[in-house]
C-alpha positions, 0 to 999 in steps of 0.5 A, spaced: 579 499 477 575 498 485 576 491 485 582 492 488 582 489 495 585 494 499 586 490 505 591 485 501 595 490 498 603 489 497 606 495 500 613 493 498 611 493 491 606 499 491 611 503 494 617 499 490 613 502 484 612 509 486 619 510 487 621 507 480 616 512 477 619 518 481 626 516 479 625 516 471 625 523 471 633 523 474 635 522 467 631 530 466 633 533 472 640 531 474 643 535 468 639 541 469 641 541 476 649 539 475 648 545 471 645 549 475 648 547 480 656 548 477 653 555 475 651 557 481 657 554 484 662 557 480 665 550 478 669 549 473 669 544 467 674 539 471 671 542 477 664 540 475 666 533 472 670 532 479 663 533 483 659 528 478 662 523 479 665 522 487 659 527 489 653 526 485 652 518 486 652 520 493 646 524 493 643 520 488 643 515 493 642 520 498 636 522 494 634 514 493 633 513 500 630 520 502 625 519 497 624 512 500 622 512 506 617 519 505 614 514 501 614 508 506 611 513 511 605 515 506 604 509 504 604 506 510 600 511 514 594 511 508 594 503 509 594 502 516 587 500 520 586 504 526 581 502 531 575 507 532 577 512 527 572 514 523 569 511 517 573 516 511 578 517 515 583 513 512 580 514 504 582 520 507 590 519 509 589 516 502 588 521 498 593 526 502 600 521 500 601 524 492 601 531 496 605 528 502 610 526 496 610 531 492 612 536 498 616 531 501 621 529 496 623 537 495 625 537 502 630 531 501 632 535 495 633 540 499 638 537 503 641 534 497 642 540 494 647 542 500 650 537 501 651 537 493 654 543 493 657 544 500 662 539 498 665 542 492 665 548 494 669 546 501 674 543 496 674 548 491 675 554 496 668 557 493 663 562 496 659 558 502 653 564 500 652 561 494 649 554 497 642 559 500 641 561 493 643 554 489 638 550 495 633 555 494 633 554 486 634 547 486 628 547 490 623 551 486 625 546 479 624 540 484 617 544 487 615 544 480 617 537 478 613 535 484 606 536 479 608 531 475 610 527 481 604 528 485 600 526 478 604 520 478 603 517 485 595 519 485 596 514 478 599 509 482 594 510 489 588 511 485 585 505 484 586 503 492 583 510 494 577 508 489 576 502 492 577 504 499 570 510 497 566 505 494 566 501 500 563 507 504 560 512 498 556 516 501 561 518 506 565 524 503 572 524 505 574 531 509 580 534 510 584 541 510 591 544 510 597 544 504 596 536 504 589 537 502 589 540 495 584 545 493 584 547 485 583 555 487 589 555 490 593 549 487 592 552 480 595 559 483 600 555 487 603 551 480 602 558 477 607 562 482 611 556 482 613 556 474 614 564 475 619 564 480 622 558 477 623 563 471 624 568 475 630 565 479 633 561 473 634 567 469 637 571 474 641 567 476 644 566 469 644 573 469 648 575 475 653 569 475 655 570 467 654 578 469 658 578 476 664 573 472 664 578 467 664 583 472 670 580 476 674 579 469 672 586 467 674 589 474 681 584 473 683 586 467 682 594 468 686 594 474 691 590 471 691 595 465 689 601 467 685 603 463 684 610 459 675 612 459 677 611 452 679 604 451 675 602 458 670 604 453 670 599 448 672 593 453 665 594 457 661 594 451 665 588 449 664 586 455 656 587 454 656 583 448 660 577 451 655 578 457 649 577 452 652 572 448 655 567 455 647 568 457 643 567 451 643 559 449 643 558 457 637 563 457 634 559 451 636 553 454 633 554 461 626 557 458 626 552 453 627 546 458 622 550 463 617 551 458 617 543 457 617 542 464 611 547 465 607 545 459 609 538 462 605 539 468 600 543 465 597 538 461 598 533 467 594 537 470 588 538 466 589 531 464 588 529 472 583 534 471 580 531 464 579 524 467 575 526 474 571 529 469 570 524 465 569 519 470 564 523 473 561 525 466 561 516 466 557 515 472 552 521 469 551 517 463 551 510 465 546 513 470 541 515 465 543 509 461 539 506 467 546 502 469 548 506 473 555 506 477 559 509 482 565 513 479 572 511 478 575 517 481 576 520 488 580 526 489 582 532 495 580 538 489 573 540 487 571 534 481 572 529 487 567 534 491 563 533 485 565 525 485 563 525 491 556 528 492 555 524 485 556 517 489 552 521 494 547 522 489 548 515 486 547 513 493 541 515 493 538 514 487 540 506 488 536 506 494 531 510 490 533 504 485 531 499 489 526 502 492 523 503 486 526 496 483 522 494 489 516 498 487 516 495 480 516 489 483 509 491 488 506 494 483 507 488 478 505 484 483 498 487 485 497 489 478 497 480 477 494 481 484 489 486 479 488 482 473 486 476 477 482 480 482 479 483 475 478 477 471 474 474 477 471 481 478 468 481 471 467 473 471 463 475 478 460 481 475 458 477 469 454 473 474 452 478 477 449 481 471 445 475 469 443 474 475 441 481 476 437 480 469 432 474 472 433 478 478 430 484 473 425 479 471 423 475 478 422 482 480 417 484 475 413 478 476 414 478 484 411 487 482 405 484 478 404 479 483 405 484 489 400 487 485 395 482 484 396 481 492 395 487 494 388 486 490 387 480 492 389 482 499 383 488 498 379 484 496 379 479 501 379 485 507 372 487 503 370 479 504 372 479 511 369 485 513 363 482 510 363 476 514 364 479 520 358 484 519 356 477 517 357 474 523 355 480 528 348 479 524 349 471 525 350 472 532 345 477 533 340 472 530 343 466 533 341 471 540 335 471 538 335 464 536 337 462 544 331 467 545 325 464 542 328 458 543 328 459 551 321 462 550 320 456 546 322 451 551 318 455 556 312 453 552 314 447 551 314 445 558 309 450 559 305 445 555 307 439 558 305 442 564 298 443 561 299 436 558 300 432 564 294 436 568 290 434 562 291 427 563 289 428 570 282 430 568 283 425 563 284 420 568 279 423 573 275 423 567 275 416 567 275 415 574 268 418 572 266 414 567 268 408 571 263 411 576 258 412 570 259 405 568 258 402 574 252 407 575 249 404 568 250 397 570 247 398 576 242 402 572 240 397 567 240 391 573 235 396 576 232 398 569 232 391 568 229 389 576 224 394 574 222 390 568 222 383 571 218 387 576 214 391 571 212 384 568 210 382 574 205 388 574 202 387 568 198 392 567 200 397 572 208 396 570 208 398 563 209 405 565 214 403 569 217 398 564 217 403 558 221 407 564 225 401 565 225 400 558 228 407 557 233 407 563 235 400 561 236 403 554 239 410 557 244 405 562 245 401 555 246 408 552 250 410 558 254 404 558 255 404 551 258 412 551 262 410 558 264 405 553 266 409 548 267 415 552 273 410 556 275 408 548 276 415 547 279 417 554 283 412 553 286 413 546 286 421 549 290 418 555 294 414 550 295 420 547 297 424 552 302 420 554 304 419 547 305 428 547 308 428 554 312 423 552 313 427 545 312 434 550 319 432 555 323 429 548 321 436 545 323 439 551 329 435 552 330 437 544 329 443 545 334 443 551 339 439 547 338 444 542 337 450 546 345 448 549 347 446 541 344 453 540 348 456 546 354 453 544 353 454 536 352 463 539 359 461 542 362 459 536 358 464 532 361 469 537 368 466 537 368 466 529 365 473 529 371 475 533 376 470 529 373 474 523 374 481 527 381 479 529 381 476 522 379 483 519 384 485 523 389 481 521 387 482 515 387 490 514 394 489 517 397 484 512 393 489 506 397 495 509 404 490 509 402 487 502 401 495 501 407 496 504 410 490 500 407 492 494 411 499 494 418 496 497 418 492 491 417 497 487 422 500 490 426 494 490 425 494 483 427 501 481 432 499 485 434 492 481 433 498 475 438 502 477 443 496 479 442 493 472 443 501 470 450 501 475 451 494 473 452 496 465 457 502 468 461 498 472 462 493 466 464 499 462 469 502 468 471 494 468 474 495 461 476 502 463 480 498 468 482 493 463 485 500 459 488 502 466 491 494 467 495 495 460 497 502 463 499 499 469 504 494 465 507 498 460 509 504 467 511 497 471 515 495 465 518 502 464 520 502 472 523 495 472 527 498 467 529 505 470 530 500 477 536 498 472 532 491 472 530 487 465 522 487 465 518 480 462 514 483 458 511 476 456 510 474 463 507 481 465 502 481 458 500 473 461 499 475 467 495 482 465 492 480 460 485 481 459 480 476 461 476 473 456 
């Protein structure tokens, strides 16, 4: 029904068609107005017959053109686009044309109504004071004829009015005055309306059969002059004809106006049905999860009701498509998830391996830090040794240096001596030369002394047994100066032999006193490399000791991330659970949005990870 196109609407066929529905009623109403109308009047049968046909087409036309033009007008103003008006203002000049109608057209009949009866009555010489009163009933029928227009038109105008309010739903049409009718004083109204059209009907029956009887008993009583008792019987005849004259008019009148009534009523509560039913629909079809705007709008109450409906439908579509929206996000960080999951599981399974040769290497890497820092104990014991070691090599190599120095005075102190000893030597041969020459000389003397002793015979013998033994002793001496030589020159051969060997000791004990030196400094630099050592080493015992504990702490550590490892792996599957859950909630939401879910989709995308 709203996808009528308000813009492209043909006025002269809309309101071609309001008109033709309104006049389907002539055929019902022109006799109970001609009725009314002669009744009221006073019209005769001729007189009544004369009034239909030369007035009565008139005022059909009259009626034709006047109803025509109030329909043009409401159409025309409903369909027409004012620039800068607001957005539910011509929804709302709408909705107010099946009123406009229905208050219009009795205004038109009201004129109709006296020209219809102004004319006869100027004809027939009848009373002008009965125009106020046949307009004023006419106009009451004609009032309450005007539910079912106002029904019919708000038929025909419903599907442009519903098309201009689902064009802008959420904004609710406002309006006030008779043209905007309201059910708590539009039921009221319908119901004052039926009872004065009763009211009026019946009286008018009732005082125009009772003032025309009146005037044939007034007439009859002055013509005849009658007694009280035969006035009497005449009244009471009157009575009876009165009662008889109004009773099938009465009857026929309630019954047309009940027809009329229960007519309108059941419009009434039909128009009344069907914008509860439409909005009844929507309700439905929102909680079906198709949720649709309702096709009704309406000035009364249930259009209040459609309205804030739409308004809430309005609301809730966006809620719909935010939610639709939603849906989409969270199946898509829940696939984000899976996927996320699965390479989590796939990492954390590395990382679970990984941290069980971790869990190993870290028990060897604590046996080995053990062992270490025993290894690490043990060589700052061995280093602490050797630098006691040292301290004592470099006391003893101090020591060394010493008697090597005293040695090497010695030494020299020695071939000091040595060489003082070769100079006695060689004095010593100086004076054995000295010795030599003197035996020499001695035994050439010894020898003269012989030569002369021999020459003296007798008195020489002493002298040549002196000279024998001086020549012995010179032989002796020369022999010994010989063998003294000998010896002083093995002994000077000697002597230079050890000073030579004296100066190669000294220039070894040099050489040695320096190698000494530089073998104390060596010692002295090892002792203090094997202190700085001692140093390194007691800091790399406490490091290694340091070592031994952050690897057990590490270990510990490696325990409880295995530990932490093992409940990440059961939240995992914790999240596993919470990802079927979270594809069984999207599913449901895609659904409540009003989308279709994909379920295979989603099953194959959040699937567990292997």
């Amino acid at each position: 029904m709203s996808s009528v196109d308000v813009e492209q609407v043909d006025r002269k066929k809309l309101i071609m068609r309001m008109l033709m529905s309104l006049n389907s009623t002539f055929p019902v109403v022109v006799p109970a107005y001609v009725y009314f109308q002669a009744l009221i009047s006073g019209l005769n049968g001729q007189e009544g017959i004369w009034t239909v046909m030369y007035v009565l087409p008139f005022i059909s036309l009259l009626s034709t053109v006047g109803t025509y033009v109030i329909i043009r007008r409401a159409v025309d103003s409903a369909f027409t686009v004012y620039p800068g008006e607001p957005a539910n203002a011509r929804l709302s000049r709408m909705l107010r044309v099946p009123r406009q109608i229905e208050v219009g057209i009795p205004a038109v009949t009201m004129l109709c109504i006296f020209v219809l009866t102004l004319v006869p009555a100027i004809k027939f010489g009848k009373s002008l004071w009965t125009i106020p009163w046949c307009v004023t009933v006419m106009t009451l029928l004609t009032t309450m004829l005007g539910f079912h227009n106002r029904t019919v038109v708000d038929r025909i105008m419903r599907p442009f009015s519903v098309a201009e309010f689902h064009k802008n739903p959420e904004v609710i049409p406002q309006g006030s005055g008779i043209f905007w009718v309201r059910q708590r004083w539009y039921l009221p109204y319908a119901f004052a309306v039926f009872v004065l059209c009763t009211i009026a009907t019946v009286t008018t029956i009732l005082v125009r059969q009772g003032y025309d009887n009146y005037l044939a008993l007034r007439q009859q009583v002055a013509s005849s002059e009658l007694s009280a008792a035969q006035f009497l019987p005449l009244l009471d005849a009157t009575g009876v004809k009165i009662v008889r004259d109004v009773s099938l008019p009465i009857g026929v009148l309630v019954s047309y106006l009940l027809v009329v009534a229960a007519v309108s009523a059941w419009q009434l509560s039909r128009y009344q049905t069907e914008g509860a039913l439409s909005v009844q629909r929507t309700v439905e079809a929102l909680a079906s999860s198709d949720p649709k705007l309702p096709e009704w709008v309406s000035t009364d109450e249930i259009g209040d009701l459609a309205s804030a409906t739409a308004k809430a439908f309005g609301r809730l579509k966006a809620f719909s498509t935010s939610l639709g929206e939603s849906a989409h996000a969270l199946r898509r960080s829940a696939e984000q998830l899976g996927l996320s999951t699965g390479k989590q599981t796939e990492a954390l399974t590395h990382q679970a391996t990984a941290l069980q040769e971790t869990q190993v290497t870290a028990q060897e890497i604590k046996q080995t830090s053990s062992l270490t820092a025993q290894k690490a104990e043990n060589i700052l014991q061995q280093t602490e040794k050797a630098d006691e070691i040292g301290r004592a090599g470099a006391a003893a190599i101090q020591q060394s240096l010493s008697g090597l120095q005293e040695i090497g005075e010695q030494v020299k102190e020695m071939a000091r001596q040595i060489r003082n000893l070769d100079q006695r030597t060689r004095q010593i041969a100086s004076i054995t030369t000295t010795v030599k020459d003197l035996a020499d000389q001695s035994n050439m003397l010894a020898l003269n002394a012989a030569i002369e002793a021999v020459r003296s015979g007798e008195h020489g013998k002493g002298f040549g047994v002196v000279a024998r033994e001086i020549r012995t002793l010179a032989d002796q001496s020369i022999r010994a100066t010989n063998s003294v030589r000998s010896i002083l020159q093995d002994i000077s051969t000697a002597i230079r032999t050890t000073v030579s060997m004296t100066e190669k000791g000294s220039e070894k004990v040099e050489s040695s006193l320096v190698q000494v030196r530089e073998f104390g400094n060596n010692i002295s630099e090892l002792s203090g490399i094997v202190r700085e050592n001692a140093a390194s080493v007691r800091q790399i015992t406490a490091a290694v000791t340091q070592q031994n504990t952050g690897i057990t702490q590490i270990f510990q550590a490696v325990n409880d991330l295995s530990r932490l490892m093992d409940q990440t792996m059961v939240q995992l599957r914790t999240s596993d659970e919470a990802l079927e859950l979270v594809r069984n909630v999207t599913d449901k939401v895609a659904a409540m949005s009003g989308e279709k879910a994909a379920p295979a989709i989603a099953a194959s995308v959040l699937s567990k990870p292997s």
